[in-house]
Every structure is written in C-alpha cells, then in structure tokens.
N, C-alpha and C positions, 0 to 999 in steps of 0.2 A: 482491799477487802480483808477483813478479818478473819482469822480460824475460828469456825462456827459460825460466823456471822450469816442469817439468813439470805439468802440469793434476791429476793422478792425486796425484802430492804436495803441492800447496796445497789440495785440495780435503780430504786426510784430517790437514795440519796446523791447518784452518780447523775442521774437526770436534771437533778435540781440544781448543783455546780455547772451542769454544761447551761442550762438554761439564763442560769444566774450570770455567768460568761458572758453568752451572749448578748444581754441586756445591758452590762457593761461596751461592750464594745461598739456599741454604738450604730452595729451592723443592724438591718433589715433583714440578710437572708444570715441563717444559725449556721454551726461548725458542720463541715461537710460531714454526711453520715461513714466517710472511710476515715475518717480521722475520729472522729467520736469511737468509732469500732477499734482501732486500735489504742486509745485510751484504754478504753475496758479490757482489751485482753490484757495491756498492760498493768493492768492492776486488780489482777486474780491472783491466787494463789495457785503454785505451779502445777498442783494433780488437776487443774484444766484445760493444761496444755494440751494434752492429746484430742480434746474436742475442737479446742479454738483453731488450731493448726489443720483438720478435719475441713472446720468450715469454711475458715480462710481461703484453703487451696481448691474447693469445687464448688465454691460460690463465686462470679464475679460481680460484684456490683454489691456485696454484702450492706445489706442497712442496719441500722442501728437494733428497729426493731425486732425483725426477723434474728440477730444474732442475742438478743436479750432473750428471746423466746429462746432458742433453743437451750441457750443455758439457763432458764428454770427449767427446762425439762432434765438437764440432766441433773440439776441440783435433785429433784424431784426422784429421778432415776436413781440416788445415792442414796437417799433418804429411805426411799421403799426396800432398796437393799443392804441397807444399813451395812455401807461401805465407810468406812472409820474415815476421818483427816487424819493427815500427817500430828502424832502423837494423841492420838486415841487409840493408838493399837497396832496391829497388822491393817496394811491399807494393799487392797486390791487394786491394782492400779491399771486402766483398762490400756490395752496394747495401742499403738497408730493404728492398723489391722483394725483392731476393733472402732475405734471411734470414726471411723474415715464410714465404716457401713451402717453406723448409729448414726449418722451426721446426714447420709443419702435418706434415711426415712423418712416419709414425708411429714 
C-alpha cells in the first residue's frame, strides 16, 4: 500500500490479485483466509501495526473479511481525526494499549 493511498482501494486491488491467483492456480477452493490475512498485514504501511498485531493476537480464526473491515474502520478513524502519515507532519501514533481496546469494539 501506498502513502495516502485510500484503504477502500487497496483493499479491493489486494482482492483482485488474490482472486486472480487463485484462478491461475488451478485450484477449486481460494488461498486460506490466514494466509490472505497475513499478506495484507504484510503489506501496509507500518503506523498499522499497532491494530494489526491488536487483531491478530485476540482473534483466532481471523478472516479475511472481518480484518478488511476493521482496517477501514481505522483508515476511517484516521481520517475523521486527521491523524497525519508518516511525512505529512507530526503523526499521533496510537499506543499497543490503545489498539488492542479499539480492536475489542465491536
């Protein structure tokens, strides 16, 4: 994902690679949703660490979709609090502490 790049559009260009994958290979059932999930955390940009590691650790069985959602929420969450990326500014960076009880909400 790119800096700035919308959440809502990496999330359904990341969809269309795995999909596209899967078509290639020839398989019937698609890439497991733990391994799709840690693609994606792998390939964020690191001020979303502290969510992904959040969800990772008190979800078990985390799905693809359920982790796509939360991180528009938090994209969403950043946006409304016009929380900078890294080189727009001073960047608020929310603590483990904090994301681990943002991550519990339903």
């Amino acid at each position: 994902m790119s800096e700035g790049e919308d959440m809502a559009d990496h999330l359904n260009r990341f969809r269309e690679l795995a999909n596209q994958v899967e078509s290639l290979s020839g398989k019937v059932k698609g890439m497991e949703e733990n391994k799709l999930v840690t693609l994606l955390s792998l390939n964020l940009p690191e001020f979303y660490q502290p969510i992904i590691m959040a969800l990772q650790s008190r979800t078990q069985g985390l799905t693809f979709d359920s982790f796509a959602s939360r991180l528009l929420q938090e994209s969403a969450r950043r946006e409304v609090a016009h929380i900078p990326h890294p080189g727009q500014g001073q960047m608020n960076t929310p603590t483990a502490v904090w994301a681990a009880k943002y991550a519990t909400r339903g």
